[in-house]
DRENPA-705150 format. One record per residue (C-alpha): x, y, z; residue number from 1; residue in three letters. Coordinates in Angstrom, 3 decimals, padded with zeros to 6 digits. Layout:
<sites>
<x=X y=Y z=Z n=NUM res=ALA>
...
</sites>
This chain:
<sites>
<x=012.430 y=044.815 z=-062.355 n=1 res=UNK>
<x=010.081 y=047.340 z=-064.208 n=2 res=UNK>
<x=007.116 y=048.951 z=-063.461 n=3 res=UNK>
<x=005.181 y=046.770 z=-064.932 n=4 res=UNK>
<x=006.425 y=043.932 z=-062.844 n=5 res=UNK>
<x=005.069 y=045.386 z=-059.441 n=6 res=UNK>
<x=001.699 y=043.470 z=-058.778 n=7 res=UNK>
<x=-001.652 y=046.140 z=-058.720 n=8 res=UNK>
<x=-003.152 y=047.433 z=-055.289 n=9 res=UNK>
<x=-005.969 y=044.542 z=-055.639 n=10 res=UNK>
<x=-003.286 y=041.694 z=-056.114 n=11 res=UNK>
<x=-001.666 y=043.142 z=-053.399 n=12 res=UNK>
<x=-004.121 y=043.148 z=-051.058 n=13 res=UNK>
<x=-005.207 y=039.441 z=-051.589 n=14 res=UNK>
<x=-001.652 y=038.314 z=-050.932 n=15 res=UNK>
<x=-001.211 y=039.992 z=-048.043 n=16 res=UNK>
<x=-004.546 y=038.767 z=-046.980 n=17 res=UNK>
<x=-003.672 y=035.425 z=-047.852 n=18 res=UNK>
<x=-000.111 y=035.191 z=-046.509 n=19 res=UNK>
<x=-000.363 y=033.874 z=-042.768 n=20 res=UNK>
<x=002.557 y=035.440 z=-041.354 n=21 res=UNK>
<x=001.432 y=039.020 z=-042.499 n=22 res=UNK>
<x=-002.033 y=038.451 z=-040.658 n=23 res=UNK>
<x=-000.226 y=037.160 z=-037.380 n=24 res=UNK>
<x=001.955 y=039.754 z=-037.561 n=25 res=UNK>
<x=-000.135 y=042.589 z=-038.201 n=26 res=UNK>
<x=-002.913 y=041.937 z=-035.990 n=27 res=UNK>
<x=-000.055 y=041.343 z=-032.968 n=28 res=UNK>
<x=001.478 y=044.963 z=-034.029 n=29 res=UNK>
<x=-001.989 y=046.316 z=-034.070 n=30 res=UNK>
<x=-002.462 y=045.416 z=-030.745 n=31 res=UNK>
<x=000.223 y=047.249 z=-028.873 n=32 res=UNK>
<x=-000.298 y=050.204 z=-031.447 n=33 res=UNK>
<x=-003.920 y=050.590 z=-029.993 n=34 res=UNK>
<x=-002.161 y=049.989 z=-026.982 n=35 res=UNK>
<x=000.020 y=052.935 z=-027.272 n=36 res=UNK>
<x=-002.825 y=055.124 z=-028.906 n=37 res=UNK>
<x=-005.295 y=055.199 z=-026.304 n=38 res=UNK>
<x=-002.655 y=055.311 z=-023.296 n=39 res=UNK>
<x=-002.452 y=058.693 z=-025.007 n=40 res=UNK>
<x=-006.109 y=059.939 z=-023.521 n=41 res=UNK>
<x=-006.272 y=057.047 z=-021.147 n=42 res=UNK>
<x=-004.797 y=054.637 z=-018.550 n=43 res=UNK>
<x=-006.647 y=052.113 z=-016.360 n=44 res=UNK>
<x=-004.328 y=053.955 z=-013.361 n=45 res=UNK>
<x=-002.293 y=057.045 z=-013.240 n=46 res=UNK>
<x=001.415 y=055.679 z=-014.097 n=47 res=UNK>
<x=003.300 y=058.606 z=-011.781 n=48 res=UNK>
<x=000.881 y=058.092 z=-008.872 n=49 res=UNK>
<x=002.672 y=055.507 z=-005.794 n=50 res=UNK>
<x=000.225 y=053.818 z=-003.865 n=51 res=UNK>
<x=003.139 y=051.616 z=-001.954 n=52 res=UNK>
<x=-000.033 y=050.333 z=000.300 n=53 res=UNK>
<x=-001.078 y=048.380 z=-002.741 n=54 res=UNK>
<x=002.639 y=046.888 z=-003.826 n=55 res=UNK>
<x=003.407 y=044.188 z=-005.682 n=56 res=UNK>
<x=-000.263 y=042.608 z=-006.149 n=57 res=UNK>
<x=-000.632 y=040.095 z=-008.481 n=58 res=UNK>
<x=-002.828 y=040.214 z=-011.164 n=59 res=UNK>
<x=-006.379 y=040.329 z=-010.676 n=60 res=UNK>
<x=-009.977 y=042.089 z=-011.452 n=61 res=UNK>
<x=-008.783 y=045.477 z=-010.190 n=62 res=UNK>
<x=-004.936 y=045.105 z=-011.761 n=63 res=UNK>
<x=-005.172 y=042.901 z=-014.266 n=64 res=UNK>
<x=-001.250 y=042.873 z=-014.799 n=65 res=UNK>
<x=-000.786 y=043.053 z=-011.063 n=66 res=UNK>
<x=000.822 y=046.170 z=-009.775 n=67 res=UNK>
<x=004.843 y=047.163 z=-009.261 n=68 res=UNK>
<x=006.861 y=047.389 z=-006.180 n=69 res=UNK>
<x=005.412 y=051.172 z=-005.940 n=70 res=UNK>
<x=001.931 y=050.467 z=-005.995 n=71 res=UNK>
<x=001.862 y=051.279 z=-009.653 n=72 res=UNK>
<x=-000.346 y=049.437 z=-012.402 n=73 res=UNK>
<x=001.686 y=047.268 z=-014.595 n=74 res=UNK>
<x=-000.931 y=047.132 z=-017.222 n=75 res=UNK>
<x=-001.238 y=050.806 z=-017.605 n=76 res=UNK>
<x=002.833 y=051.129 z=-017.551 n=77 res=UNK>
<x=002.571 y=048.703 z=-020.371 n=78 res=UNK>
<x=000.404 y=050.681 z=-022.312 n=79 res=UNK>
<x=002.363 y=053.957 z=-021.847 n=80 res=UNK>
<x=005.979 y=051.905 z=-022.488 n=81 res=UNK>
<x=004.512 y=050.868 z=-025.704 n=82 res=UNK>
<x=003.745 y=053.963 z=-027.205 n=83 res=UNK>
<x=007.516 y=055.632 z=-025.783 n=84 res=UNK>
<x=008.676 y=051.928 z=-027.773 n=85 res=UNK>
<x=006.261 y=052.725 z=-030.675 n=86 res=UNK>
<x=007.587 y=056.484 z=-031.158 n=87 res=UNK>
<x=011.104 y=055.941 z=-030.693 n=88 res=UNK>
<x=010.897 y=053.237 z=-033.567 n=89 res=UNK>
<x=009.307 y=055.100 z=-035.864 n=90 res=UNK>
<x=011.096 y=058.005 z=-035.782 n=91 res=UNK>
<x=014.003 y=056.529 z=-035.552 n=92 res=UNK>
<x=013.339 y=054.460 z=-038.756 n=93 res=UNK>
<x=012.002 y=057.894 z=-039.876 n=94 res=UNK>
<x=015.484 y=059.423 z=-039.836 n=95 res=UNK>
<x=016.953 y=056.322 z=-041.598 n=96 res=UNK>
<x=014.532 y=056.924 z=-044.671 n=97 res=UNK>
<x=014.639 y=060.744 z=-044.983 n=98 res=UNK>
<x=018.599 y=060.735 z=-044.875 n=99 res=UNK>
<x=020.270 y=057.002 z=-045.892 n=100 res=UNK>
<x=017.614 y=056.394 z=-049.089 n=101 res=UNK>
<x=018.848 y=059.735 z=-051.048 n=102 res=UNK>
<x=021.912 y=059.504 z=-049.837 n=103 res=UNK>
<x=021.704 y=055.653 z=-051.393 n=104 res=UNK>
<x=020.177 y=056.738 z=-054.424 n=105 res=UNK>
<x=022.526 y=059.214 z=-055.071 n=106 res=UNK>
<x=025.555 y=056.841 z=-054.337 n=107 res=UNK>
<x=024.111 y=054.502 z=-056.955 n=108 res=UNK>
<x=023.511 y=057.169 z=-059.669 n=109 res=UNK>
<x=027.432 y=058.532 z=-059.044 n=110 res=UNK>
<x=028.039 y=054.705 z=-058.836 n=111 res=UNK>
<x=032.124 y=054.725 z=-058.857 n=112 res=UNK>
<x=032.403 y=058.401 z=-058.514 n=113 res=UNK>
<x=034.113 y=060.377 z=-055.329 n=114 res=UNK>
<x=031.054 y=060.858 z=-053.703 n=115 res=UNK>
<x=029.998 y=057.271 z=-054.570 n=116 res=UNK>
<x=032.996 y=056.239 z=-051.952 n=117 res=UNK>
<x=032.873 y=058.531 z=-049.525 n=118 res=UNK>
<x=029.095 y=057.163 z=-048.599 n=119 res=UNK>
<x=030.123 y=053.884 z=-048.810 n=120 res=UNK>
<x=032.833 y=054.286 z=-046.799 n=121 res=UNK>
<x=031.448 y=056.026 z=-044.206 n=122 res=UNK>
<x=028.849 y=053.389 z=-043.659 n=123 res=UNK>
<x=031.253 y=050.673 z=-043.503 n=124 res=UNK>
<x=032.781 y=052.330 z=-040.626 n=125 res=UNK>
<x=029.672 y=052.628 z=-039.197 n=126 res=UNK>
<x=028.375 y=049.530 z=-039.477 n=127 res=UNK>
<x=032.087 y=048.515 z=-038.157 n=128 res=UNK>
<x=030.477 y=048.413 z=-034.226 n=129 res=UNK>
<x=027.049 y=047.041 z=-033.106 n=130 res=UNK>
<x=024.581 y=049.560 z=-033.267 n=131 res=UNK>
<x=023.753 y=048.840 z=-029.482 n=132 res=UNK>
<x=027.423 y=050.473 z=-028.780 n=133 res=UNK>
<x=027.127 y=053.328 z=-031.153 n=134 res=UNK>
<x=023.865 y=053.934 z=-029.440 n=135 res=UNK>
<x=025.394 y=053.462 z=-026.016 n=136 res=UNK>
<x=028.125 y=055.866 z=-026.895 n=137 res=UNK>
<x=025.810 y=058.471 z=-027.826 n=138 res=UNK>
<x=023.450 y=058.514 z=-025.254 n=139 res=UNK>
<x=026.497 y=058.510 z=-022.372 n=140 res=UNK>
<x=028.033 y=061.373 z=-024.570 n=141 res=UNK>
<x=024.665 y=063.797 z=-024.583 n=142 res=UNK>
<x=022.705 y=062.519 z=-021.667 n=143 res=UNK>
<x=020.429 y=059.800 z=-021.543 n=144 res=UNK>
<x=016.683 y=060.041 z=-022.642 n=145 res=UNK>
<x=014.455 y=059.217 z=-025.282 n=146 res=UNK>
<x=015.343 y=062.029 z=-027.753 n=147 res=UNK>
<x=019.496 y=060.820 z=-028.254 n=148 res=UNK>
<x=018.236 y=057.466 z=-027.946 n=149 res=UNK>
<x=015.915 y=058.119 z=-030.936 n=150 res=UNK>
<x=018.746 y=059.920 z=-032.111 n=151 res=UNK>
<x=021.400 y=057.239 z=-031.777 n=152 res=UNK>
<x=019.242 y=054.712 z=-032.947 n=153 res=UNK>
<x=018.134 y=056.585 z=-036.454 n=154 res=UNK>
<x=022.090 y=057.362 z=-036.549 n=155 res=UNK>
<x=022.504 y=053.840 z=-037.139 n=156 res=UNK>
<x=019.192 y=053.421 z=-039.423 n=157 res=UNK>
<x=020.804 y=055.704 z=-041.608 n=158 res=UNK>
<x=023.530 y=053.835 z=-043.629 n=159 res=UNK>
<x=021.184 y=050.276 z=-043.502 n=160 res=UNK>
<x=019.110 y=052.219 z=-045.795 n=161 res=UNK>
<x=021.375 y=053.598 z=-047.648 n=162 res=UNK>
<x=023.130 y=050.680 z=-048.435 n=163 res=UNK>
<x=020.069 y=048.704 z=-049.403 n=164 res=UNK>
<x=018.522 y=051.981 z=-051.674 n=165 res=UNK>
<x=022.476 y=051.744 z=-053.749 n=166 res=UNK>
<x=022.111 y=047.887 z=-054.037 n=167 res=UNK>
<x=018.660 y=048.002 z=-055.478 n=168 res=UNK>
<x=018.961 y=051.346 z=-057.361 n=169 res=UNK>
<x=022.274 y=049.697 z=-059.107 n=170 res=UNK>
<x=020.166 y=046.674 z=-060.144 n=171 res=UNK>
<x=017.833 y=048.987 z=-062.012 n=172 res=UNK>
<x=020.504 y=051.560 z=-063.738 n=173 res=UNK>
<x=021.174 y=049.035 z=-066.840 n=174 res=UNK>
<x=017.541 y=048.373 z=-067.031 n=175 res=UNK>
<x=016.066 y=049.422 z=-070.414 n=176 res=UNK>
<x=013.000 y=051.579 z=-069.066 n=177 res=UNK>
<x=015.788 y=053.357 z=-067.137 n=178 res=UNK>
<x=017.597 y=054.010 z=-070.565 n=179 res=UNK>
<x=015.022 y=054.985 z=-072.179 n=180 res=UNK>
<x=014.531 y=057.647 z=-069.335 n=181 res=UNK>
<x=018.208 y=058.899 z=-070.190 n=182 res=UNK>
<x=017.542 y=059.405 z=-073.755 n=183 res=UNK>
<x=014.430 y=060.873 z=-073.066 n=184 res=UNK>
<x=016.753 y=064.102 z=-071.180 n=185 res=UNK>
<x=016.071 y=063.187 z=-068.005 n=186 res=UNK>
<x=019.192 y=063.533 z=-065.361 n=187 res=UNK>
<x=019.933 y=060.936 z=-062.239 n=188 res=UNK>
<x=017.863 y=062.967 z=-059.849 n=189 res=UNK>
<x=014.609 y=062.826 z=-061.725 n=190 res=UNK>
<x=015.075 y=059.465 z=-062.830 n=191 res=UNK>
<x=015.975 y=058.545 z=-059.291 n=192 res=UNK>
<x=012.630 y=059.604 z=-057.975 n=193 res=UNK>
<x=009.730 y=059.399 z=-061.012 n=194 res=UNK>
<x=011.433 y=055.183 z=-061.647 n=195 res=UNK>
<x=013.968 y=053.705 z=-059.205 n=196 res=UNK>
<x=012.814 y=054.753 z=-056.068 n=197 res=UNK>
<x=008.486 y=053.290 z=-056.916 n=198 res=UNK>
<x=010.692 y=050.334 z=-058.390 n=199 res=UNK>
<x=012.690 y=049.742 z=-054.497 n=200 res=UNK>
<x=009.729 y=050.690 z=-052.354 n=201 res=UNK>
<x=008.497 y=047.527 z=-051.425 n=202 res=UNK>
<x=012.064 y=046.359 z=-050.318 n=203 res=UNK>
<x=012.345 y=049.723 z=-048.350 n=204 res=UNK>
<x=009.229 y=049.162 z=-046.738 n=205 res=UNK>
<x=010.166 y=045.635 z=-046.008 n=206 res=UNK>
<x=013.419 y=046.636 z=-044.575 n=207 res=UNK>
<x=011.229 y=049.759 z=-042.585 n=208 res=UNK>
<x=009.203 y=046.764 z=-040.555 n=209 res=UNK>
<x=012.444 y=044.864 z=-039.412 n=210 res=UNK>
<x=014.269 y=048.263 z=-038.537 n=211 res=UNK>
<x=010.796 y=049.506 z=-036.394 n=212 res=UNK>
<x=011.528 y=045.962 z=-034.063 n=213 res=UNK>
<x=015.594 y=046.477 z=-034.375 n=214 res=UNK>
<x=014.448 y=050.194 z=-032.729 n=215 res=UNK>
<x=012.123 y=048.699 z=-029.999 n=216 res=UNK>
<x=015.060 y=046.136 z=-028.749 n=217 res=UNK>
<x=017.402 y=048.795 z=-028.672 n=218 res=UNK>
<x=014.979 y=051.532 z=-027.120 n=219 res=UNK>
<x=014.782 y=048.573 z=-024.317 n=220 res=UNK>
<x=018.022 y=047.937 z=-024.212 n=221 res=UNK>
<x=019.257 y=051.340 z=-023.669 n=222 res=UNK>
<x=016.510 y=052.034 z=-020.874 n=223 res=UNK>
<x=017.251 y=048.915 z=-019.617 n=224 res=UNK>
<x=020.553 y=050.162 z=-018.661 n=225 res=UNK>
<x=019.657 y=053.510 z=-017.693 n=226 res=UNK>
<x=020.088 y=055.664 z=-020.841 n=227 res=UNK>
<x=016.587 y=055.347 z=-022.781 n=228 res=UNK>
<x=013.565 y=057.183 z=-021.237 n=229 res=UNK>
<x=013.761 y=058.558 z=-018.327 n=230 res=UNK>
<x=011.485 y=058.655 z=-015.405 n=231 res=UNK>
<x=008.604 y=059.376 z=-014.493 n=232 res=UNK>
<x=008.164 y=058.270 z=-017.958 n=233 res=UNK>
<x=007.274 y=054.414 z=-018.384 n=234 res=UNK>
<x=009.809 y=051.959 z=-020.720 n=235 res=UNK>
<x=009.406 y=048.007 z=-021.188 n=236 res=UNK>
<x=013.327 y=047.838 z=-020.779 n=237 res=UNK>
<x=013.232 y=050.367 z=-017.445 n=238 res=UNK>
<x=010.556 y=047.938 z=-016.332 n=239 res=UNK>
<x=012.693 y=044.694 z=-016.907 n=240 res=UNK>
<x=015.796 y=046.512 z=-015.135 n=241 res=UNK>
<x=013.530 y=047.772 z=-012.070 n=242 res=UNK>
<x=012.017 y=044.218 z=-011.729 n=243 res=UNK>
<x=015.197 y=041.836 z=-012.165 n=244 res=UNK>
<x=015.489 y=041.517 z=-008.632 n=245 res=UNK>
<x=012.062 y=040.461 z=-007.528 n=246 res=UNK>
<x=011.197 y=037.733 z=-010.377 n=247 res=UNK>
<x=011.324 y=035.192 z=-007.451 n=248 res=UNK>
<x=009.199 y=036.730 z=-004.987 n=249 res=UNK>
<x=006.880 y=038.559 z=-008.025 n=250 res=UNK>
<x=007.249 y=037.500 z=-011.372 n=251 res=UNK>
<x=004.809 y=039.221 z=-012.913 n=252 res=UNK>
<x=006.653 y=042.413 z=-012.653 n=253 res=UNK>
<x=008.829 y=041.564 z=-014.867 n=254 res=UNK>
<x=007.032 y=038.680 z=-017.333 n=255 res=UNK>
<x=004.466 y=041.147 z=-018.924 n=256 res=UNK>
<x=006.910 y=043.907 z=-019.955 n=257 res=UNK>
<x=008.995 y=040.969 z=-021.147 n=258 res=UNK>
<x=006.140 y=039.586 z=-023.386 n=259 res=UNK>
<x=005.371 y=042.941 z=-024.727 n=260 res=UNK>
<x=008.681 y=043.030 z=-026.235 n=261 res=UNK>
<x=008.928 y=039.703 z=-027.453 n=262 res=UNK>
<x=005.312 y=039.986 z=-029.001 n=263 res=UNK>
<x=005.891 y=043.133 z=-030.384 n=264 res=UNK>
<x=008.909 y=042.332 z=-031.493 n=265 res=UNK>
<x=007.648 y=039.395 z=-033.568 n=266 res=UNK>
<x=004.347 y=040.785 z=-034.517 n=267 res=UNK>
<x=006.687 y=043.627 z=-036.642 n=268 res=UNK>
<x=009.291 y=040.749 z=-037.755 n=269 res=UNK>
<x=006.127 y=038.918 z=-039.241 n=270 res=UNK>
<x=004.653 y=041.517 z=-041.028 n=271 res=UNK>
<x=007.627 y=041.917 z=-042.512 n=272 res=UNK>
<x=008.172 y=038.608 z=-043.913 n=273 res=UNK>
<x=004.659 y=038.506 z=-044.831 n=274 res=UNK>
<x=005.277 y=041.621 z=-046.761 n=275 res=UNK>
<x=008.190 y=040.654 z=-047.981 n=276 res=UNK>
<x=006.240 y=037.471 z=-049.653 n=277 res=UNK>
<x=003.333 y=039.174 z=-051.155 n=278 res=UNK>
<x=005.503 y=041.983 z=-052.673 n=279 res=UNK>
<x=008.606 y=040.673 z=-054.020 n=280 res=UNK>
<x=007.258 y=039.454 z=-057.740 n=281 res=UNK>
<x=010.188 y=036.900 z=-057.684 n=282 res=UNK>
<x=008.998 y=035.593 z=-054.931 n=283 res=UNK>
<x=005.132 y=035.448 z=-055.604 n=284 res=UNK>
<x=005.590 y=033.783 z=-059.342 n=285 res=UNK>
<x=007.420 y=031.517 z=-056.939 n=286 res=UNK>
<x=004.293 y=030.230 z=-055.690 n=287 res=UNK>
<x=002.144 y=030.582 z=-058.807 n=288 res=UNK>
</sites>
């Protein structure tokens, strides 16, 4: 892959426009990104506020998601879980892309070398246990919260990006433009950044959308269990934990933090595929 194999901004956008799964996908994400953005300045109810007089109501004009078994409203719990979800995926992704892509990159261009090894090694022993246990073992270490789960989770981020930036940057060393670069006088570092790294970003970006919904499970996961975000602060997985006992006599406790997962979780999965299809070149001179 060269430069001139990327497809232009234009081409770009008409693909993505035109590829199904990207549209699904993004307009489900954008969704519970509004959601999150304007629970930031406003909530149809006051999450910490208990109004036990009004408990477990099902949904209707004045609580359209029905409220908890505190009197709270589930809707605007929603809308606050998604934007703890939203910013403990993206940072957490954030850490995996600031530390494992140079650290990839620089693996690839002292490909065989001692430092080569010891980054390979080290993320075959992480990637040795499920990230749900490294991030488990982490958060029971330092305290649960959202901060060492966003930390635990971008701990794990880190090497799945680093491995995939090595992979790709290899690919590309035996390349001609890239050996042109080298006889030009340029060293790894400065070809790593000005022509390998624009030549990987769309499979970084790719990988970026199915890490943000890997973060979001696990973010629910660990509050599910107790070590995620911690209360009076609102999480989909808290929610599901809290509500596991009354699905029978209120189910909608528990369904509408469930669906905000799953949606969200699928909205993110396909804009990544769509993504994926409109800008990988193999994969759109597939369809031409």
């Amino acid at each position: 892959m060269s430069e001139s194999d990327l497809p232009r901004a234009p081409s770009r956008l008409v693909a993505l426009i035109g590829t199904r799964s990207f549209v699904v996908g993004a307009l489900l994400s954008a969704v519970f990104l509004a959601a999150g953005l304007v629970s930031l300045v406003w909530t149809p109810y006051d999450v910490t506020t208990l109004a036990i007089a009004d408990r477990l109501q099902p949904p209707s004009p004045g609580h359209w998601f029905g409220t908890d078994q505190f009197g709270r409203d589930v809707l605007s719990m929603v809308m606050v879980g998604a934007r703890t979800s939203i910013a403990v995926g993206l940072i957490a992704v954030g850490i995996g892309v600031v530390l494992g892509v140079p650290l990839g990159l620089a693996a690839a261009a002292l490909r065989g070398g001692f430092l080569d090894d010891v980054i390979m090694r080290t993320n075959d022993l992480i990637f040795a246990f499920p990230s749900l246990v490294i991030a488990i073992l982490i958060t029971a270490v330092f305290g649960p919260g959202a901060v060492n789960a966003i930390i635990a989770i971008g701990i794990f981020n880190i090497p799945v990006f680093a491995r995939l930036a090595r992979g790709a940057a290899l690919s590309l060393w035996t390349r001609d433009f890239l050996l042109a670069a080298r006889v030009a006088g340029k060293g790894p570092a400065r070809i790593s950044v000005e022509h390998i790294l624009p030549n990987i970003a769309n499979l970084l970006i790719v990988q970026a959308t199915i890490q943000f919904s890997l973060g979001i499970l696990a973010e629910a996961a660990l509050s599910y269990v107790g070590l995620g975000a911690q209360p009076p602060i609102p999480s989909w997985g808290r929610m599901l934990a809290e509500s596991q006992t009354l699905i029978g006599l209120a189910p909608h406790v528990a369904l509408f933090p469930g669906f905000a997962i799953v949606l969200t979780v699928l909205g993110l999965n396909l804009t990544g595929d769509g993504l994926r299809d409109a800008l990988d070149p193999k994969l759109r001179r597939g369809r031409t």
